[in-house]
DRENDO-731144 format. One line per 4 residues: number of its first residue (from 1); their letters; for each residue y, x, z of C-alpha. Coordinates in Angstrom, 2 decimals. Each point is the difference from the previous one (the first is absolute). Example, Ala and Ser with C-alpha at 12.3 -4.5 7.8 and 13.67 -1.06 7.14 Angstrom:
<pts>
1> as> -4.50/12.30/7.80; 3.44/1.37/-0.66
</pts>
This chain:
<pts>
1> xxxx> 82.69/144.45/252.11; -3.68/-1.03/0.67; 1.56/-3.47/1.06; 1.88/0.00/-3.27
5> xxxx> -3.25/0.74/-1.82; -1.94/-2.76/2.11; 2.21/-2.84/-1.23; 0.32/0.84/-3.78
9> xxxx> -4.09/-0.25/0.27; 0.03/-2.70/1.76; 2.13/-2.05/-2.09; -1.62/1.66/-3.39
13> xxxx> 3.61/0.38/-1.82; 2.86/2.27/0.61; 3.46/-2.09/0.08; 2.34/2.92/-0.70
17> xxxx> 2.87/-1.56/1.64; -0.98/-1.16/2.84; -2.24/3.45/0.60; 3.94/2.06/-0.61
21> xxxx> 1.32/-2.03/3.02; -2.89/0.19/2.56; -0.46/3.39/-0.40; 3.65/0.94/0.82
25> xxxx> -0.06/-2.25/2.93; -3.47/1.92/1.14; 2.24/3.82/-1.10; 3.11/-1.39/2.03
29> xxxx> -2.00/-1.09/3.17; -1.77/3.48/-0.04; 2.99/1.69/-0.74; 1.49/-2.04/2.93
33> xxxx> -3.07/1.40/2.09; 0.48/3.21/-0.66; 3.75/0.09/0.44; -0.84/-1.57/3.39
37> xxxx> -2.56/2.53/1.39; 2.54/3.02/-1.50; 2.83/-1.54/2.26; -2.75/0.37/3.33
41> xxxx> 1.45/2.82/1.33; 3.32/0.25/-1.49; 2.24/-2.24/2.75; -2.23/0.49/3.22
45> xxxx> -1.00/3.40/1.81; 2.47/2.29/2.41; 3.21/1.53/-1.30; 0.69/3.41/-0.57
49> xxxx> 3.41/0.30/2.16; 1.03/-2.91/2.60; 1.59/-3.56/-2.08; 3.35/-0.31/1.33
53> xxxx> 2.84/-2.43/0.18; 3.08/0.51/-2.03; 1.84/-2.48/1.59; 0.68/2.10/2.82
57> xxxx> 1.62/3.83/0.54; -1.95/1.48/1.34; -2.83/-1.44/-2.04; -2.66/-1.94/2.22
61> xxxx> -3.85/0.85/-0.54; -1.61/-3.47/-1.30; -2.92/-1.13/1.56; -3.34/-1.04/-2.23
65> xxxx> -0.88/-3.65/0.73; -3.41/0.08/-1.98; -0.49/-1.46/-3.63; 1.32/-2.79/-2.04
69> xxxx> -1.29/-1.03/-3.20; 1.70/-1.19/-2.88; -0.64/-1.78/-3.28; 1.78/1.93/-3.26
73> xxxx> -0.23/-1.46/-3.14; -1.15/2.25/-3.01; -0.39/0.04/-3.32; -3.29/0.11/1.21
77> xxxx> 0.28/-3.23/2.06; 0.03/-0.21/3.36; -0.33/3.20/2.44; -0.59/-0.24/3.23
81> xxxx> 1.80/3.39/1.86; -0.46/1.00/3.82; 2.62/2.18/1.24; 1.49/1.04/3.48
85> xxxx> 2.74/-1.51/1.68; 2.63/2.02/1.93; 2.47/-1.93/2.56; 3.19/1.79/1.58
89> xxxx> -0.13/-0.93/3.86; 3.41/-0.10/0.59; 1.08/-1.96/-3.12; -2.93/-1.63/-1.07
93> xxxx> 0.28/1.02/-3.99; -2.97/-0.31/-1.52; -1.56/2.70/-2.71; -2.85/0.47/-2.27
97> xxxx> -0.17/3.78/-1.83; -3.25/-0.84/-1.77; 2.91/-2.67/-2.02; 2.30/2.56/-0.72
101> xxxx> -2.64/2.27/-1.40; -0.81/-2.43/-2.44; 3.26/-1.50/-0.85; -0.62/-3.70/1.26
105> xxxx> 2.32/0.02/2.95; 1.55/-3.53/0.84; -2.05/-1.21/-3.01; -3.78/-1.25/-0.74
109> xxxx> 0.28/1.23/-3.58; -1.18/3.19/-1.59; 1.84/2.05/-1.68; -1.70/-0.46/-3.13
113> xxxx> -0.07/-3.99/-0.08; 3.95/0.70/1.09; 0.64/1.97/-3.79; -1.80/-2.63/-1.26
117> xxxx> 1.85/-3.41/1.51; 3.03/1.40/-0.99; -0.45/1.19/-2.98; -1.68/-3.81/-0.78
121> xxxx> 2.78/-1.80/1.65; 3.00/2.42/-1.30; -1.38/-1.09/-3.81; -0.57/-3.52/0.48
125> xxxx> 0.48/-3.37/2.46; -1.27/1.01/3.24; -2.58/-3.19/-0.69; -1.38/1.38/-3.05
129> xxxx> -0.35/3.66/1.33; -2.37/-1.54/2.79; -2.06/-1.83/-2.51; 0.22/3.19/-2.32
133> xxxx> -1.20/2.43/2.69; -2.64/-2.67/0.95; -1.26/-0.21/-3.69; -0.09/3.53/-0.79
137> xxxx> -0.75/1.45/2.90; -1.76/-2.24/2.25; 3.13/0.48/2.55; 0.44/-3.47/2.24
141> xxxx> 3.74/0.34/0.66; 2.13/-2.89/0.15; 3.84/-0.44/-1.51; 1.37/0.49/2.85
145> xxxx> -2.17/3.68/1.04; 1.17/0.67/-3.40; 3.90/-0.43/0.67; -0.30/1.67/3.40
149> xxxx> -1.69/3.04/-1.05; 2.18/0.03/-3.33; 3.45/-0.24/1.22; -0.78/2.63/3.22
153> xxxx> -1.24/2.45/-2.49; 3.34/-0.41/-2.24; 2.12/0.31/2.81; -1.71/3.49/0.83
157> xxxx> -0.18/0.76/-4.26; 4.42/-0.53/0.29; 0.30/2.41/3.13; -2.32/2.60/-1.95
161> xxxx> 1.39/-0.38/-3.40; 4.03/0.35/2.29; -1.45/3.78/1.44; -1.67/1.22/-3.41
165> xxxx> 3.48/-0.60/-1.10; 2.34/1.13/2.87; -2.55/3.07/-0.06; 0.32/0.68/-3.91
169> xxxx> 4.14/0.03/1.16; -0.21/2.28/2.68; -1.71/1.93/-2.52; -3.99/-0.02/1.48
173> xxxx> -2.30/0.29/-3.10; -3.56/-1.39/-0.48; -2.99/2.00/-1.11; 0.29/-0.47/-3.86
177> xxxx> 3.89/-0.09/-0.13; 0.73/0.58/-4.02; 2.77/2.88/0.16; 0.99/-1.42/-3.66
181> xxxx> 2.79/-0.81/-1.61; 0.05/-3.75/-0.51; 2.11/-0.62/-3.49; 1.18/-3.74/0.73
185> xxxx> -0.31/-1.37/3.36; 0.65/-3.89/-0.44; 0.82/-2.47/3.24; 0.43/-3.41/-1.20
189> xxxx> 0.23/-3.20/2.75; 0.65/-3.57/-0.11; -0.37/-3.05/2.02; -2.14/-3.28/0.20
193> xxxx> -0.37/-2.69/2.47; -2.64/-0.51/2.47; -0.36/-3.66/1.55; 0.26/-0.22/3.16
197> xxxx> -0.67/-1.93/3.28; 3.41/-2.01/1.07; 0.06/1.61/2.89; 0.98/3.83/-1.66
201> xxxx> 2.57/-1.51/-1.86; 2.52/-0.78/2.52; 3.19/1.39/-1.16; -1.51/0.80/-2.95
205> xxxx> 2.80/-1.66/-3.32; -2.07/-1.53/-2.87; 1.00/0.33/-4.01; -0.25/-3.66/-0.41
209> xxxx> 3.22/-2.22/0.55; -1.10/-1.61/3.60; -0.23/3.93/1.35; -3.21/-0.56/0.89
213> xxxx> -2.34/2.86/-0.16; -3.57/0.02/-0.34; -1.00/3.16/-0.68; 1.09/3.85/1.06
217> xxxx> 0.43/2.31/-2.27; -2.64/2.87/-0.19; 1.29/3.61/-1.13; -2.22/1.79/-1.88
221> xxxx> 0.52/3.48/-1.49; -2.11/2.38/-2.34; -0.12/3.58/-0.56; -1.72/1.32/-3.32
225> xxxx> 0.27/3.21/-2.24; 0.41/0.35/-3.98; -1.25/3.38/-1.65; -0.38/-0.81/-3.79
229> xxxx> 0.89/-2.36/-2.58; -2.52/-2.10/-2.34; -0.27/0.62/-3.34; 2.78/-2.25/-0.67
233> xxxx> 2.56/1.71/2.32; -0.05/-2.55/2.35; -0.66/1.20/3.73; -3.14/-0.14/1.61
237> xxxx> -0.91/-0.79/4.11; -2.56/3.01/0.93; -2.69/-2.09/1.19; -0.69/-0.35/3.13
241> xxxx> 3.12/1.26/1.28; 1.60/-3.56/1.33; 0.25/-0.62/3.29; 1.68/-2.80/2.09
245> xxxx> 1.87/-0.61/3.37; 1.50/-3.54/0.98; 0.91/-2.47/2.62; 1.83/-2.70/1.12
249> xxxx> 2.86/1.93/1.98; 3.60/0.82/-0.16; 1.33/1.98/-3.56; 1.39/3.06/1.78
253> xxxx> -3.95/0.67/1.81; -1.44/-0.42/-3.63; 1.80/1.88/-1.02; -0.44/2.72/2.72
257> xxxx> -3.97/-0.71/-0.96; 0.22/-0.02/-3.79; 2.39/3.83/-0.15; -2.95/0.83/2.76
261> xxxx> -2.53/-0.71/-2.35; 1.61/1.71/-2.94; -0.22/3.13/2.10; -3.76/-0.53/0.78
265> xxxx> -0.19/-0.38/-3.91; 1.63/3.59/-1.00; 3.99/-1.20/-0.28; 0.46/3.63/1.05
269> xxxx> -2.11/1.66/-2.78; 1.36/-2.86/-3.00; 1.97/1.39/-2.54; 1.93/-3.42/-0.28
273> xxxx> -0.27/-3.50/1.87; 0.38/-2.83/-1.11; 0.64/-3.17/1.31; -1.09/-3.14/-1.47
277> xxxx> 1.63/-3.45/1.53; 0.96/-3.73/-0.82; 4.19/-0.64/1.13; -0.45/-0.76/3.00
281> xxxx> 3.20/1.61/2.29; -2.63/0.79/2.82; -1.94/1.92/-2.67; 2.81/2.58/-1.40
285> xxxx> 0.90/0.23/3.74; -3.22/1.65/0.66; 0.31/1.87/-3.13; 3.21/1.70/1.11
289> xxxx> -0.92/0.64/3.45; -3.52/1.20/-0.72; 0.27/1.07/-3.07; 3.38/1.24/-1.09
293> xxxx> -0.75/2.82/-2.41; -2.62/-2.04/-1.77; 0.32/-1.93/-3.42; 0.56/-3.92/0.46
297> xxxx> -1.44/-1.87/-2.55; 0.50/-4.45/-0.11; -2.98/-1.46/-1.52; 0.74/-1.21/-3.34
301> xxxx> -1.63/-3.34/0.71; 2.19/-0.80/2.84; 2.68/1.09/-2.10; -1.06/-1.70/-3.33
305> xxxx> -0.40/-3.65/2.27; 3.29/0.46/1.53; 1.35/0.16/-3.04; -1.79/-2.75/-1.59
309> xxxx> 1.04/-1.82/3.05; 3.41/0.95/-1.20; -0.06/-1.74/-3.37; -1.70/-2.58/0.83
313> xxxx> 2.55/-1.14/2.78; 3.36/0.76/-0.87; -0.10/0.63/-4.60; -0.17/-2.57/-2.22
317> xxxx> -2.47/1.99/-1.63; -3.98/-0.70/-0.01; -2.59/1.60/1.36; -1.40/2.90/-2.38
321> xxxx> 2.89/-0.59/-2.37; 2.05/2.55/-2.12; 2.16/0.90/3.33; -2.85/-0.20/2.48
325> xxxx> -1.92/2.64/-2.28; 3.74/2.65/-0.49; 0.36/-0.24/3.94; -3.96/0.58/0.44
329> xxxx> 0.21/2.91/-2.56; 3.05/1.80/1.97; -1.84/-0.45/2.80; -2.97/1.29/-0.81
333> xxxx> 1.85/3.09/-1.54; 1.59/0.34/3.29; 3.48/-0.58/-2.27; 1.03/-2.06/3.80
337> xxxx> 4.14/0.53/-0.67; -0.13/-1.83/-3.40; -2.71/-2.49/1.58; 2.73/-0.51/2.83
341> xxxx> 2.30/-0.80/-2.81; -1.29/-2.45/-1.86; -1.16/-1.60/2.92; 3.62/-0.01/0.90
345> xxxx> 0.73/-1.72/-3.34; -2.21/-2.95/0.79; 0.71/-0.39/3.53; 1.68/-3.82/0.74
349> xxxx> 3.76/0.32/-0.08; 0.58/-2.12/3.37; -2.03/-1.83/2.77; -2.62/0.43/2.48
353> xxxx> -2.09/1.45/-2.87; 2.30/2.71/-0.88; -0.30/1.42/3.42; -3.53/-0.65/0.00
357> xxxx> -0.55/2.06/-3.31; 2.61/2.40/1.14; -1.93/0.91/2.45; -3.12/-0.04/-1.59
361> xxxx> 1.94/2.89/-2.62; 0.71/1.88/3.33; -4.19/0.38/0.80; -0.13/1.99/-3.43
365> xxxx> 3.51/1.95/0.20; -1.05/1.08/3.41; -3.56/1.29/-0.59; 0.83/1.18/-3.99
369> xxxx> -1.19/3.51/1.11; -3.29/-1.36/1.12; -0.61/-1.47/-3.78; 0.48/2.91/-2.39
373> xxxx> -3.47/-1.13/-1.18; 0.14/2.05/-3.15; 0.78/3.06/1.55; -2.80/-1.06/2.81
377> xxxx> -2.60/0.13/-2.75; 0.95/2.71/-1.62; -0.40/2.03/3.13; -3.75/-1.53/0.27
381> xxxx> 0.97/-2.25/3.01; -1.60/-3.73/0.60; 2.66/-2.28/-0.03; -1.88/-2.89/1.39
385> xxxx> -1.68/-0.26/3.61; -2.85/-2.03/-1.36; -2.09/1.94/2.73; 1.77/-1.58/2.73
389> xxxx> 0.30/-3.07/-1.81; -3.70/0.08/-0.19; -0.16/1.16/3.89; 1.74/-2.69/0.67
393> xxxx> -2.56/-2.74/-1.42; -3.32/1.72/0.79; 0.73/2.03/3.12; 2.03/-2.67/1.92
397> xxxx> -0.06/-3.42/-2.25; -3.66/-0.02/-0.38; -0.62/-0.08/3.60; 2.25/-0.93/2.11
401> xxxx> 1.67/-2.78/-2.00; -3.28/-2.26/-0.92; 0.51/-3.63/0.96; 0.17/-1.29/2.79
405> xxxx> 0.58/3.76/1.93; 2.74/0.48/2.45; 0.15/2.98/1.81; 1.46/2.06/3.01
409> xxxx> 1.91/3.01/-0.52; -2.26/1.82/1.91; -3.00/-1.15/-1.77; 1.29/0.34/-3.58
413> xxxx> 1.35/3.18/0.68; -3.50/1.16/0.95; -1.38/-1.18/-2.57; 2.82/1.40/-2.64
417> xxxx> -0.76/3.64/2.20; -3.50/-0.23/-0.87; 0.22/-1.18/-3.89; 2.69/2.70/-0.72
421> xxxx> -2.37/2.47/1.81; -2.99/-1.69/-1.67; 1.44/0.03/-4.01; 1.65/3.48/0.64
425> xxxx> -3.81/1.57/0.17; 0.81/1.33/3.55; -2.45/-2.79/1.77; -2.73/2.26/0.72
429> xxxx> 2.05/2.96/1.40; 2.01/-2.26/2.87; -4.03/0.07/0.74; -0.61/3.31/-0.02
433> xxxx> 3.05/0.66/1.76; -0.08/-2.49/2.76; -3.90/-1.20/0.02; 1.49/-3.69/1.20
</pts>
């Protein structure tokens, strides 16, 4: 402070700015100081019971081989940490208990520059979070710290946010459970694709007409309860209740992941689920293995483009014309058998284009009792999954598919772990429950 003091009266002005940022360095290096000195005693000094080696049965007592010192980067900056070294004599493994004890085992990070990192590089390009954390917080981390410590952290947020849920299953309860009745429980999920590096699409068929792929698709899934309507009768989202689970992995373990998650959510105490999904086959064959007792609802804009789709490839009528408008009507009434009809009616008599449209007719005949929108709304369901539309675009588009990204399956489904942990609100409690 008295150094602080001694420049502004030296140099007769006080530049505001400039005074902000050299007096956080001078906090942080204190701060570092102190952190320092309260870490003296913490790794070093003689055990309470003999260290031994669990490599071997019987265990083998580890010998102490003095003190090594290591370097651990803070949000304080740089701490230097002095802590004993144990060695097993017959196998040579090496340990360090003062490590453990402060969670920095096999890394020279801190716990609390770790939440940070990844919370930086789970929300934006792992460049940008280093040159965010440096700008805000004085943190010198480069890109690649950043993706390190970011995608080792999701990894650990996807095994955590796998036994919250097998334990809400096997019927283990938090502190806090609610024991109420939920009215609605809604699980909606979709599908987007993630670019990728060529190397994890091997095997992997492409939409386009070469069959080349260049992206995988990510699953993601949502979980969210309705209570009340608006003033308007239209359902209302509780707020706050959404929460998300994805990857890139095989339909049958999302969906093992997704009815998991329900669980977690209350399925057991909902009055009536709902599920909320585009057409895809994959899609209602989660929702009749995981879901069989629950409502199926197909989101009227899939529907509605399909059938626009419809029109505009195999009628002679336009776009938003008099017949476009009587098929949209019955479809929004949920009126699907006289929708099927007319659609009949119009169909091409011959060709290619008649089996095309044929079986373009057979999408809606087969999922008819997944568009009764009328009687949806009337029972104060959604009938669109514009939350995992959104989820889609914000939770996995706005990260992982900026330009010029191309990603590992491992990586961007550690990254997906910790942005559906991160925009479900349960970010600080894998802390509290873990302290990674």
């Amino acid at each position: 402070m008295a150094r602080i003091l001694q420049r502004v009266r030296r140099e007769g002005a006080v530049d505001l700015e400039a005074a902000e940022f050299y007096v956080r360095s001078a906090v942080l290096a204190l701060g570092a100081t102190v952190l320092e000195r309260l870490l003296d005693d913490v790794g070093i000094g003689r055990q309470g019971d003999p260290r031994l080696c669990a490599h071997h049965h019987p265990p083998r007592r580890m010998d102490s081989r003095g003190v090594r010192e290591k370097t651990l980067q803070t949000v304080l900056g740089p701490v230097r940490f002095a802590r004993s070294r144990y060695v097993c004599p017959q196998c040579g493994a090496v340990e360090y208990p003062g490590d453990t004890l402060l969670g920095v085992a096999g890394t020279g990070v801190s716990p609390g520059l770790r939440r940070l990192m990844t919370r930086a590089g789970a929300r934006e390009s792992f460049g940008e979070a280093a040159e965010d954390l440096h700008v805000y917080g004085a943190i010198e981390v480069d890109a690649k710290a950043v993706e390190r410590v970011a995608e080792t952290t999701g990894r650990l947020i996807d095994d955590w946010m796998k036994t919250e849920a097998s334990a809400a299953v096997l019927g283990v309860r938090r502190p806090g459970d609610s024991n109420d009745p939920i009215p609605i429980l809604y699980v909606a999920l979709d599908g987007t694709g993630a670019p990728m590096r060529p190397d994890e699409l091997k095997g992997v068929r492409g939409k386009g007409e070469d069959g080349k792929a260049k992206t995988r698709e990510v699953k993601l899934g949502c979980v969210f309860t309705q209570t009340t309507l608006d003033e308007e009768g239209n359902p209302r989202r509780d707020p706050h209740s959404t929460s998300y689970v994805g990857a890139i992995e095989s339909s049958s373990d999302f969906g093992h992941r997704l009815s998991q998650e329900a669980v977690r959510r209350g399925r057991k105490r909902a009055e009536q689920t709902v599920v909320l999904s585009d057409g895809a086959e994959y899609n209602a064959a989660i929702a009749r293995e995981h879901f069989p007792t629950a409502i199926h609802i197909l989101d009227f804009y899939h529907a509605s483009e399909r059938l626009s789709q419809f029109v505009k490839d195999h009628t002679a009528h336009p776009a938003q014309g008099p017949f476009h408008k009587q098929c949209y009507a019955l479809l929004d009434e949920g009126r699907i058998e006289e929708l099927l009809e007319r659609m009949r009616q119009e169909a091409p008599c011959r060709g290619l284009k008649r089996k095309t449209a044929l079986k373009r007719i057979a999408y809606f005949d087969e999922r008819k009792d997944q568009m009764r929108y009328a009687a949806f709304r009337q029972a104060g369901f959604f009938v669109g999954s514009g939350v995992i539309e959104a989820g889609c675009k914000t939770l996995i588009g706005k990260r992982l598919k900026q330009s010029g990204m191309f990603w590992s399956v491992a990586g961007a489904n550690a990254i997906i772990a910790a942005r559906c942990c991160i925009y479900s609100g349960r970010f600080e409690q894998f802390w509290e429950d873990t302290g990674s």
